[in-house]
Structures are given as C-alpha cells and as structure tokens.
C-alpha positions as a Markdown table, in Angstrom:
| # | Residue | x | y | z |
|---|---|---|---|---|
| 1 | Unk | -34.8 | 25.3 | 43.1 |
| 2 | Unk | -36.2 | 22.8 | 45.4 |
| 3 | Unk | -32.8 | 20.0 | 44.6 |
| 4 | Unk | -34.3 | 17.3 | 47.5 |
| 5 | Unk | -37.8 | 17.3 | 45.4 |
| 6 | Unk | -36.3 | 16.3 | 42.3 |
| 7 | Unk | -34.3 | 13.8 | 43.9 |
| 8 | Unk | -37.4 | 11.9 | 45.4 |
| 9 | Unk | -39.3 | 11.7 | 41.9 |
| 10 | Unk | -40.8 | 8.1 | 41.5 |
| 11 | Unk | -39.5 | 7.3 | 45.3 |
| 12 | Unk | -42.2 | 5.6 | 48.0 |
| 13 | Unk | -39.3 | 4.3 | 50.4 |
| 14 | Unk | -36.2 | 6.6 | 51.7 |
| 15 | Unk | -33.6 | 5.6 | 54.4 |
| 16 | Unk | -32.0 | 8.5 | 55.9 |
| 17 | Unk | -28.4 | 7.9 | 57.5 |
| 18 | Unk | -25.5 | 10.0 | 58.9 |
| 19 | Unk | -22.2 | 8.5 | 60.3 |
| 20 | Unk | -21.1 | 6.6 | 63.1 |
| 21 | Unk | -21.1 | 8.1 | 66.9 |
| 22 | Unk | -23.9 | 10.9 | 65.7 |
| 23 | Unk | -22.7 | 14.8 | 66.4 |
| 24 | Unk | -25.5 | 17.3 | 66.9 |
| 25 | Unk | -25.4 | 18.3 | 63.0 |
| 26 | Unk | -25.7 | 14.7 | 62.0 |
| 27 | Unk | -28.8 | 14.2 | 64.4 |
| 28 | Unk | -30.0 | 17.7 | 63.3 |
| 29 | Unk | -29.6 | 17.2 | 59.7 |
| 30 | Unk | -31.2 | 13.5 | 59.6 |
| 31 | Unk | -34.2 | 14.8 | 61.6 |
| 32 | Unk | -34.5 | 17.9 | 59.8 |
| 33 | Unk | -34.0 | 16.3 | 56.1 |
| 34 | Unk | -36.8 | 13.9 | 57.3 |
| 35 | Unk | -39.1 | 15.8 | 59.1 |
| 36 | Unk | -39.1 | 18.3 | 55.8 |
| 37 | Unk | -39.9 | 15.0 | 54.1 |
| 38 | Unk | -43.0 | 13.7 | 56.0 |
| 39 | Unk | -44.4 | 17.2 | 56.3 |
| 40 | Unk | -44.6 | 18.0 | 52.3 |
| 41 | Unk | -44.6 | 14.7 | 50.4 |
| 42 | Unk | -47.5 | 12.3 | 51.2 |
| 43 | Unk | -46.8 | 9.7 | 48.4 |
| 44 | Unk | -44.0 | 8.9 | 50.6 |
| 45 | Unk | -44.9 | 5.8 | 52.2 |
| 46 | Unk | -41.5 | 5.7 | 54.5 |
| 47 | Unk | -39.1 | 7.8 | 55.8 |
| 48 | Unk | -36.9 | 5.9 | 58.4 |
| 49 | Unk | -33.8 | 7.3 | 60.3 |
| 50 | Unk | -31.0 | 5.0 | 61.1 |
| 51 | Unk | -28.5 | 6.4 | 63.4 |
| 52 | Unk | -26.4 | 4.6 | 66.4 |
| 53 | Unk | -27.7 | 6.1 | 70.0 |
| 54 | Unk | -28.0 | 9.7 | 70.2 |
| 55 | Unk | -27.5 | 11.8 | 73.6 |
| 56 | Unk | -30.5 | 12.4 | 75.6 |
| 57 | Unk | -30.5 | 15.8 | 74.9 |
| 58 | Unk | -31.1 | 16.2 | 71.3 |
| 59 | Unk | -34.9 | 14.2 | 72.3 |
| 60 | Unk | -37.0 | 16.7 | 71.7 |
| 61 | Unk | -36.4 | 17.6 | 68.1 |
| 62 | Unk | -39.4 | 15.9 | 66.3 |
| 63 | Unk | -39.0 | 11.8 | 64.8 |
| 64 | Unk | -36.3 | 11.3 | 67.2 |
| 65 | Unk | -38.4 | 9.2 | 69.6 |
| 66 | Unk | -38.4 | 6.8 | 65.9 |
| 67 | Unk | -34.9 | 7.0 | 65.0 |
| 68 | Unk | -33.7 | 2.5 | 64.2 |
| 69 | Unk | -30.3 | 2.0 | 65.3 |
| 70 | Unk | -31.2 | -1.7 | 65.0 |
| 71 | Unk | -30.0 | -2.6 | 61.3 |
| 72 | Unk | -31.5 | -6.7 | 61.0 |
| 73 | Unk | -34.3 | -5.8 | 58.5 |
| 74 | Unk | -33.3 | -7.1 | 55.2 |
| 75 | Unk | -34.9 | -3.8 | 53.2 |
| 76 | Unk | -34.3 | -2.3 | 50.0 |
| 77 | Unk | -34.9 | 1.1 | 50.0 |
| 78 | Unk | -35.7 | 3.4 | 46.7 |
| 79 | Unk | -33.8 | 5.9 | 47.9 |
| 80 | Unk | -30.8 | 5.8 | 50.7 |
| 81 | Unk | -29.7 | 9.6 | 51.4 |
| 82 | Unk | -26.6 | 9.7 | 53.2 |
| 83 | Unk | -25.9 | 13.2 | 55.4 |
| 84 | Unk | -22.7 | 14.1 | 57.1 |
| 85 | Unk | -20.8 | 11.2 | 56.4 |
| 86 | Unk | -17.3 | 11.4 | 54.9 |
| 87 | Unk | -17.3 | 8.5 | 53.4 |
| 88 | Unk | -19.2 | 4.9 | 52.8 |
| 89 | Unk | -17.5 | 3.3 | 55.7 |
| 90 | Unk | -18.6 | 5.7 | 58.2 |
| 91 | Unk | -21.9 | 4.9 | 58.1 |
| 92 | Unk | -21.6 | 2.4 | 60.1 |
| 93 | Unk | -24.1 | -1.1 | 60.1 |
| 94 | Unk | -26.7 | 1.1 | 58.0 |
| 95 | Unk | -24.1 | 0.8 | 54.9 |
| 96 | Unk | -26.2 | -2.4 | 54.0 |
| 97 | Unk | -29.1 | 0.0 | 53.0 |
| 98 | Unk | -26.8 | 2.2 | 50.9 |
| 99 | Unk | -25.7 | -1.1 | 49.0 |
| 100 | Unk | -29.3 | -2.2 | 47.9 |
| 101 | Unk | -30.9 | 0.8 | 47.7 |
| 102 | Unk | -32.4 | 1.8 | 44.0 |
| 103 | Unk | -30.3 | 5.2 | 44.3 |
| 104 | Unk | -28.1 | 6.7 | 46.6 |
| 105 | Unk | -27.7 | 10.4 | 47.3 |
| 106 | Unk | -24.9 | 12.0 | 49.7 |
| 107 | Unk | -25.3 | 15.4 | 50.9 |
| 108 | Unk | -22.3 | 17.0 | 52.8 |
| 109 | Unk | -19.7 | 19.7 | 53.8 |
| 110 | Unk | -16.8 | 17.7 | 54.3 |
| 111 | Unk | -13.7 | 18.7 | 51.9 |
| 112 | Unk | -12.4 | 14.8 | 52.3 |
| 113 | Unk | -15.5 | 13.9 | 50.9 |
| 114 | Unk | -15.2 | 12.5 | 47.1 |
| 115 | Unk | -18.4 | 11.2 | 46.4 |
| 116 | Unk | -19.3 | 8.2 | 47.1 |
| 117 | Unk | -23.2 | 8.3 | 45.8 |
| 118 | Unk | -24.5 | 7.8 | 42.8 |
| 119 | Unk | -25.4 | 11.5 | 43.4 |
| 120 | Unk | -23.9 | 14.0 | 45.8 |
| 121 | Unk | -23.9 | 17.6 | 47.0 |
| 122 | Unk | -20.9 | 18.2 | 48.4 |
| 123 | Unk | -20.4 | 21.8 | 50.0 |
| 124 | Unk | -16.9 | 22.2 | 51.3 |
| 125 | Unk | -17.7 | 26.0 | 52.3 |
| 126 | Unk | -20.8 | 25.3 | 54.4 |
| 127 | Unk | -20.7 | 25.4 | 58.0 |
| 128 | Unk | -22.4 | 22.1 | 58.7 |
| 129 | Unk | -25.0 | 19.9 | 56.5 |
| 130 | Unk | -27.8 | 21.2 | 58.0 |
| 131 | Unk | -26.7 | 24.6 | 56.2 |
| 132 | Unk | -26.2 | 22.7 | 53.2 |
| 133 | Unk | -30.1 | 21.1 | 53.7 |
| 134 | Unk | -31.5 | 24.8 | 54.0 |
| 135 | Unk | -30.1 | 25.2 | 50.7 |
| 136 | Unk | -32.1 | 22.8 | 49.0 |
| 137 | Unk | -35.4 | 23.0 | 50.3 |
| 138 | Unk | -37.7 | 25.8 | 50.3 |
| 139 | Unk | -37.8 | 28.3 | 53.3 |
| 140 | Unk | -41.9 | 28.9 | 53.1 |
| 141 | Unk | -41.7 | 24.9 | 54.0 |
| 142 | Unk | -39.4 | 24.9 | 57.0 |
| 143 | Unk | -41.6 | 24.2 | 60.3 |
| 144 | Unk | -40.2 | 25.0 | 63.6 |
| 145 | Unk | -39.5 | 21.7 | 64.2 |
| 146 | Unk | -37.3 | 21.3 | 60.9 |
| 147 | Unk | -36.1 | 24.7 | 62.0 |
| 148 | Unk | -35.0 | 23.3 | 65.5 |
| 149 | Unk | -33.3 | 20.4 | 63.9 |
| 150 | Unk | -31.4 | 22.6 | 61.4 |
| 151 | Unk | -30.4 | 25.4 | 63.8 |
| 152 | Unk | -29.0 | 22.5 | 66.1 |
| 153 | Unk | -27.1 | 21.3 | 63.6 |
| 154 | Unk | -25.8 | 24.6 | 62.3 |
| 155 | Unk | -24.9 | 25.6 | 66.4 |
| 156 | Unk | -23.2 | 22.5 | 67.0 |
| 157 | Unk | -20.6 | 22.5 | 63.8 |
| 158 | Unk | -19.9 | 25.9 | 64.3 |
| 159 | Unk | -19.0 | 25.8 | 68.0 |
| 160 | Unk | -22.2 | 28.4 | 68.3 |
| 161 | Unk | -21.2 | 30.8 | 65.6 |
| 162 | Unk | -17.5 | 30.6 | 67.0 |
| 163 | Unk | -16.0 | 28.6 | 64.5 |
| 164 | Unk | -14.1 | 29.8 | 61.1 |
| 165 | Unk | -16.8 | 27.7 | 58.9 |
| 166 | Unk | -18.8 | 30.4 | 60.5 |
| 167 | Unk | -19.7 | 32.9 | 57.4 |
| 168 | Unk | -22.2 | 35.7 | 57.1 |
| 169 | Unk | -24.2 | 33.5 | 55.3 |
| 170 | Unk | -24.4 | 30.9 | 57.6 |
| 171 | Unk | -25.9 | 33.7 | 60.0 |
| 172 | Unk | -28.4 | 34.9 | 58.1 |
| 173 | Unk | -29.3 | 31.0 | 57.4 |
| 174 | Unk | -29.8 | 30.8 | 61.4 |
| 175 | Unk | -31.8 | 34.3 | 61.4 |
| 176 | Unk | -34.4 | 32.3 | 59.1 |
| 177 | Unk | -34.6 | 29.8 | 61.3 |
| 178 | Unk | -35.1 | 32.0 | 64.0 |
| 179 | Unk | -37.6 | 33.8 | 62.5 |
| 180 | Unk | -40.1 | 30.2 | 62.9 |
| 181 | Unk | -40.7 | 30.6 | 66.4 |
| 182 | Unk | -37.3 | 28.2 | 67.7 |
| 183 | Unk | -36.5 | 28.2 | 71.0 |
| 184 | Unk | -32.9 | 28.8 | 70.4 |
| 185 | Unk | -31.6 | 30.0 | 73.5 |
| 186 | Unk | -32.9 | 26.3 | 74.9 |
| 187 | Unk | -31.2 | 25.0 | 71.9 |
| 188 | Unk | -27.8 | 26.1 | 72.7 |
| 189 | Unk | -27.9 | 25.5 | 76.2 |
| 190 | Unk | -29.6 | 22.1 | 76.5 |
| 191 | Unk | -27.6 | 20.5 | 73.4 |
| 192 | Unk | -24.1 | 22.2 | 74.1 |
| 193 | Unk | -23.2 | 24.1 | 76.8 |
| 194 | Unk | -24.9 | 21.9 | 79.1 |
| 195 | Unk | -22.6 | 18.7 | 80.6 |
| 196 | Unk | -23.6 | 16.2 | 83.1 |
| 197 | Unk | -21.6 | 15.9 | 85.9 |
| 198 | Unk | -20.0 | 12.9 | 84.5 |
| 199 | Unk | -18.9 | 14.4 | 81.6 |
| 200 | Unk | -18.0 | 17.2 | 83.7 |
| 201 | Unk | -15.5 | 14.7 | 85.4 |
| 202 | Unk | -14.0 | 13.0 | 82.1 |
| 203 | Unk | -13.6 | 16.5 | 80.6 |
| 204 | Unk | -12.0 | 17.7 | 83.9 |
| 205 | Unk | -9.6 | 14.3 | 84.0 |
| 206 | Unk | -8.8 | 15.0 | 80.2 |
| 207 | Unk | -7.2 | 18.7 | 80.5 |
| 208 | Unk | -5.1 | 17.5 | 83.9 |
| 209 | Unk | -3.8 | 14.8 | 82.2 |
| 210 | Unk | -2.8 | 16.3 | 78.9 |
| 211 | Unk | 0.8 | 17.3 | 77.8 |
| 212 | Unk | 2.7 | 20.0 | 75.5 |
| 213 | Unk | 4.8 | 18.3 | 72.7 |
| 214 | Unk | 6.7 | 20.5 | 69.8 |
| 215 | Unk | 7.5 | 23.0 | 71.7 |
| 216 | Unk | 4.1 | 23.8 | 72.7 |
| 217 | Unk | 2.8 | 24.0 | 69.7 |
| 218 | Unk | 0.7 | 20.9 | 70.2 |
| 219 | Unk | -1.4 | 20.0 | 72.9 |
| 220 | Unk | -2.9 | 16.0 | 73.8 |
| 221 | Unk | -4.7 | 14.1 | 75.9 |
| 222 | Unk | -5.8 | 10.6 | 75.6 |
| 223 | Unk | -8.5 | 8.4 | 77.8 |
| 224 | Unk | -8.1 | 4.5 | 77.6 |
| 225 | Unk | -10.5 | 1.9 | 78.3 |
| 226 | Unk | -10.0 | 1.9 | 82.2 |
| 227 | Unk | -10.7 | 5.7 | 82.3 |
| 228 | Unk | -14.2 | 4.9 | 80.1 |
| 229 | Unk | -14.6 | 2.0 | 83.2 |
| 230 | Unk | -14.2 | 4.1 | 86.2 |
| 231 | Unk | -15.9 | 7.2 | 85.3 |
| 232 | Unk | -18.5 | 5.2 | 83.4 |
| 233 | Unk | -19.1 | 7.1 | 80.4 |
| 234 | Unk | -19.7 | 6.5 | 76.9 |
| 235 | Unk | -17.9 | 8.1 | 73.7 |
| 236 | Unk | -20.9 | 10.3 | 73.3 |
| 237 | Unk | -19.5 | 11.9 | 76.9 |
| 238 | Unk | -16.2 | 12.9 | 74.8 |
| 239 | Unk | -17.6 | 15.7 | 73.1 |
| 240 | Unk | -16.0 | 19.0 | 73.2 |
| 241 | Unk | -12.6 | 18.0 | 74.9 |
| 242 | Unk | -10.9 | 18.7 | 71.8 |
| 243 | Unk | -12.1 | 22.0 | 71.5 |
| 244 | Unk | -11.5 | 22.7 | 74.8 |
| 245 | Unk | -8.2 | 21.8 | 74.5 |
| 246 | Unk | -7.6 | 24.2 | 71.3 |
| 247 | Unk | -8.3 | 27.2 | 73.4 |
| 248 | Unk | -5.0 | 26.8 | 75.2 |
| 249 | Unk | -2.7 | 30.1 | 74.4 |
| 250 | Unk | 0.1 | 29.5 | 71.9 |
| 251 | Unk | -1.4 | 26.1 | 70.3 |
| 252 | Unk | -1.7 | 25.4 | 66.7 |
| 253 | Unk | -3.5 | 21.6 | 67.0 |
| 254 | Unk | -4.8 | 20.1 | 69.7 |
| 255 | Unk | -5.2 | 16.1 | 69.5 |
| 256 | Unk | -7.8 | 14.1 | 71.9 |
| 257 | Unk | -7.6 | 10.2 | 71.5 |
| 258 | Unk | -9.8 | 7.6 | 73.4 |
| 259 | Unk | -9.1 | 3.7 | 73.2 |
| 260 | Unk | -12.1 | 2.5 | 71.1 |
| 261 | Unk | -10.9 | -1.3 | 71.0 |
| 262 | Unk | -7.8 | -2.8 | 72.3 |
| 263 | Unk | -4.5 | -1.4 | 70.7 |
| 264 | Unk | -7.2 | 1.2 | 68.6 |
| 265 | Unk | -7.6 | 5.2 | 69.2 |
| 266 | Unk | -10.2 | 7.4 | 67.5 |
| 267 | Unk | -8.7 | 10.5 | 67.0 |
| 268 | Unk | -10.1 | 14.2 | 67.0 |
| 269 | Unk | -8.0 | 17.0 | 65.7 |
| 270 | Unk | -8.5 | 20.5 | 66.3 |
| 271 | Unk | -6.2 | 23.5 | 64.4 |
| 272 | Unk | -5.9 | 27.3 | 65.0 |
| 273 | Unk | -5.0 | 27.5 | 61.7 |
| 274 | Unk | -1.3 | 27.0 | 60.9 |
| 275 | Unk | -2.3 | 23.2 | 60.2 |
| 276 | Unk | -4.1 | 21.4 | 58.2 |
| 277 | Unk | -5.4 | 18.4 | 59.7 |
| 278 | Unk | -7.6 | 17.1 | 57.2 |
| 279 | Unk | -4.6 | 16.4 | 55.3 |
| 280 | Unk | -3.1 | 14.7 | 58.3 |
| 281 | Unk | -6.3 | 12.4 | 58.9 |
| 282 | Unk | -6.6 | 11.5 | 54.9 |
| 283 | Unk | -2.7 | 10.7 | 55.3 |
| 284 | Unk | -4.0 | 8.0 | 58.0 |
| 285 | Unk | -7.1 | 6.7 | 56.2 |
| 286 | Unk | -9.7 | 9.5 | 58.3 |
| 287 | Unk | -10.9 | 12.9 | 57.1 |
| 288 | Unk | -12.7 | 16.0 | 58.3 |
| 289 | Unk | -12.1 | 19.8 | 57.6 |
| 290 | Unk | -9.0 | 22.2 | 57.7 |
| 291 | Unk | -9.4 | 22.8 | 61.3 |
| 292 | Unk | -11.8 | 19.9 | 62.2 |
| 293 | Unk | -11.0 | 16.1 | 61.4 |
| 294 | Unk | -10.6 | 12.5 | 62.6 |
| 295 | Unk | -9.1 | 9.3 | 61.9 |
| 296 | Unk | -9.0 | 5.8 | 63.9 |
| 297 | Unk | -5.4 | 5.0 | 64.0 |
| 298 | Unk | -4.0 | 1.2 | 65.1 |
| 299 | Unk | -1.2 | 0.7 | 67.7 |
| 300 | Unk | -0.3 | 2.2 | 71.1 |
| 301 | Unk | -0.8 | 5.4 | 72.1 |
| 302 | Unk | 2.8 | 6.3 | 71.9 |
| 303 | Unk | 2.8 | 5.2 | 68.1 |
| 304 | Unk | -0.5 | 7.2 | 67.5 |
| 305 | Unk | 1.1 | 10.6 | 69.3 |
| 306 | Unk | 4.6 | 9.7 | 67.1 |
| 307 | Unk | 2.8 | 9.3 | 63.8 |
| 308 | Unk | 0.4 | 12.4 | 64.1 |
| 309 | Unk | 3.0 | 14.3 | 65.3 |
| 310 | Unk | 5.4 | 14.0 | 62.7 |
| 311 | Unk | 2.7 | 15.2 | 60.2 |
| 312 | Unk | 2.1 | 17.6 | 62.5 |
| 313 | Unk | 5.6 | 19.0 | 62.6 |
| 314 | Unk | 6.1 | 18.4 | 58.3 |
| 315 | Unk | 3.6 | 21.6 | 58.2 |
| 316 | Unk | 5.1 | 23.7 | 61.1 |
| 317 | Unk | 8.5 | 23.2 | 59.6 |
| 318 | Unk | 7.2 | 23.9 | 56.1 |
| 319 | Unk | 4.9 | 26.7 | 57.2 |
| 320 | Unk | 8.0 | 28.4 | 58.6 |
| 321 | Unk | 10.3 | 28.3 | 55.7 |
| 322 | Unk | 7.6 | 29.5 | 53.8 |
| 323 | Unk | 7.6 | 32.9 | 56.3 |
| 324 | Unk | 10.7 | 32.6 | 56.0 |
C-alpha cells in the first residue's frame, strides 16, 4: 500500500523538513520523499524543502540546488511532513510551518520519538528514514535519483552497512536501489569516506586530545569555540568523530562534545552495546537510538563529562550485577 499517497489526498501545498544540522539520511530522505513527490503527483502545486545548510557533497542528489534554509515567508502549508526529527524542537526555524500547517505527518526511526504529528510512522527497527520512506512508496516509482537520495540516506545511518541497525532487510532495501542504475560506489565515497583536509585536521586534533574515564570504559573528546576559530570549520566538519572514537578496543560509549554557544555542548553518544544512551540523552532532555543519540547539555565541560558519566556508570554498574 502506497501510505505517502493517501496522506497527500486533497493536498496542493507540502513543506518537507528534517532536523537541525542535517546528517546524510535527513538530506537523503527530504530529497528522496520530495523528489518521489514531484515525479508522480502533478496536482501538486509545491513541494518545498527546508533544511539548514547542507555539506557540499550531498549537491548532486536531484532538488538540492532548491532546498530554503531561509524561513521569513509567512506560509501555510496543507501538508508539513516532518522526516528524521526526534522531536518538534528539532526542527529547527522551519517549526513555524509545522504550527500552521492544515496537517502534519512525522515519519521516523528514532525510538525517543513519541509522536509529535497529527500523524506519524514511527519505525524504531529501521535503519534510517530513508528505509522507512522505501516502505511507503512503491518500488516501480523509485527513479535513480530518488534511489540516490535513499541509498545515501540508508549508507550514512548505517555507517555503510556496518552498523547494528544494519538488518537483512535493510540490504535487500539497498539491492533495489541498486538495481536503478545508482552510482553507489560514488555515493559512499564522495558523501562519507571522503574528508577535506580540514576536517582531516579537526578529526586528527579530536582523537589526540581525547581521554579514558571509568576505567576505560569510556572514551571523550570535546572541541570548544577556539578550536572551531583556529581550524575554521563548521559543525557540519564534526561528523564521524564519534564514531571514530567508538572503535577504540575495550570501549563501551564514546562521547564527542563541541561548544555550540557559550557555557552550551551538543553532545554525540556512541555505544558498543553495554549502554544505552538513548536513555542517557532522554534523561537530559535529547534522544537518539540504543547505540546512537544526542542531547545539548548547559554548563562547563567538566559538568557535561560529570553528568553523562554518572549515567554512564548507573548502567555499567547495573549491567554487571546483572552478570553477576
């Protein structure tokens, strides 16, 4: 059953949002939902995209030359669909159009997600919302450009198939796409494994500067607003340094933390599996996945690193009696 074309009954105007500091499954699913969209439904009159700057990298994927990240249009949309966001607040300035809109529909995989729409498809087991997506539209209609934008999606929130939201499902989603004539080898490569120099330099400064806490069980690493100044890179330049920092032998959760705002740290968890850190983040007002989630937490970076920690160690410690 085709669930996005039964949605869009009696709509002329859609706005299409994800959250705040776009990942490569937020950009993919946006483009993707919307490209689907144009392509297959004519009495559509607009399809717009709002989205904060995306990274250079993901330009090629079809409508992202036309995504708005200017939000001073006082619109009211027939339909606002919301994709990879958590939560209300995390979308960001385009939350005005969610407010007016005549309907509101959420699409998502996170498991901190409650449902925030007036209608939602929440997926917990997915690997990414652009898995979810290819559920809900029909695969004789997926062009290889929404192809391209789904597979992106689908690479980036599993780490390229690396991840545990990897299932055998989400495989043979990604053999589909495939099958349309993708690129996919440019893909991977030109949205994830390949870094500027600068980011390069940031990731580089990140792992020399981090530190072992609880008994090496945890691994962290912060960059403040002087390191963002000298090295001149933007949050977008961040990605990945949590997962690098995972893959250090004998960790259970890695934490990266950059100063967004003055006495302010976003904050991207990473667990092996011991860990829950979704339940960590919700504790401090964020969310995410089991293995995956975020917060933004208030104070220095000595009272972040305390307060995570000490959730942090509440499992371990729990975890082991339980073994025990």
């Amino acid at each position: 059953m085709n669930k996005i074309k039964a949605e869009i009954e009696g709509v002329s105007t859609i706005a299409i949002a994800g959250h705040i500091r776009p990942d490569g499954d937020c950009v993919g699913s946006c483009l993707g939902l919307s490209q689907y969209l144009i392509e297959n439904f004519p009495q559509l009159t607009e399809v717009t995209v709002y989205l904060e700057e995306v990274p250079g990298s993901y330009q090629f994927l079809k409508g992202a030359d036309k995504i708005r990240n200017s939000y001073e249009d006082k619109k009211e949309y027939d339909l606002f669909i919301a994709l990879d966001s958590g939560d209300k607040e995390r979308l960001g300035k385009a939350q005005c159009y969610f407010d007016t809109a005549k309907k509101t529909v959420c699409i998502d995989h996170h498991i901190s997600n409650k449902g925030y729409a007036k209608v939602n498809y929440i997926v917990p087991d997915a690997s990414s919302t652009a898995e979810v997506i290819f559920d809900m539209i029909e695969q004789e209609k997926i062009t290889k450009e929404v192809a391209e934008a789904l597979y992106m999606g689908i690479v980036h929130d599993t780490g390229v198939f690396q991840y545990s939201c990897t299932s055998p499902k989400t495989m043979r989603v990604a053999a589909v796409l495939m099958e349309k004539g993708i690129d996919f080898n440019r893909i991977i490569d030109e949205t994830f494994n390949y870094k500027t120099y600068v980011q390069k330099q940031i990731l580089g400064r990140a792992l020399l500067e981090s530190i072992m806490l609880l008994d090496g069980k945890c691994i962290v690493s912060a960059i403040r607003q002087k390191e963002f100044e000298f090295y001149n890179v933007k949050p977008s330049d961040l990605d990945g340094i949590v997962s690098q920092l995972r893959t250090t032998k004998g960790v259970e959760v890695a934490i990266f933390l950059y100063e967004s705002n003055v006495q302010e740290y976003r904050v991207s968890m990473r667990s092996n599996g011991n860990v829950d850190v979704n339940e960590v983040a919700c504790y401090f007002g964020g969310g995410g996945h089991v293995r995956a989630a975020g917060c933004t937490m208030q104070g220095s970076v000595y009272d972040v690193l305390n307060n995570l920690t000490g959730q942090i160690e509440r499992q371990l410690h729990q975890k082991q009696e339980k073994d025990e």
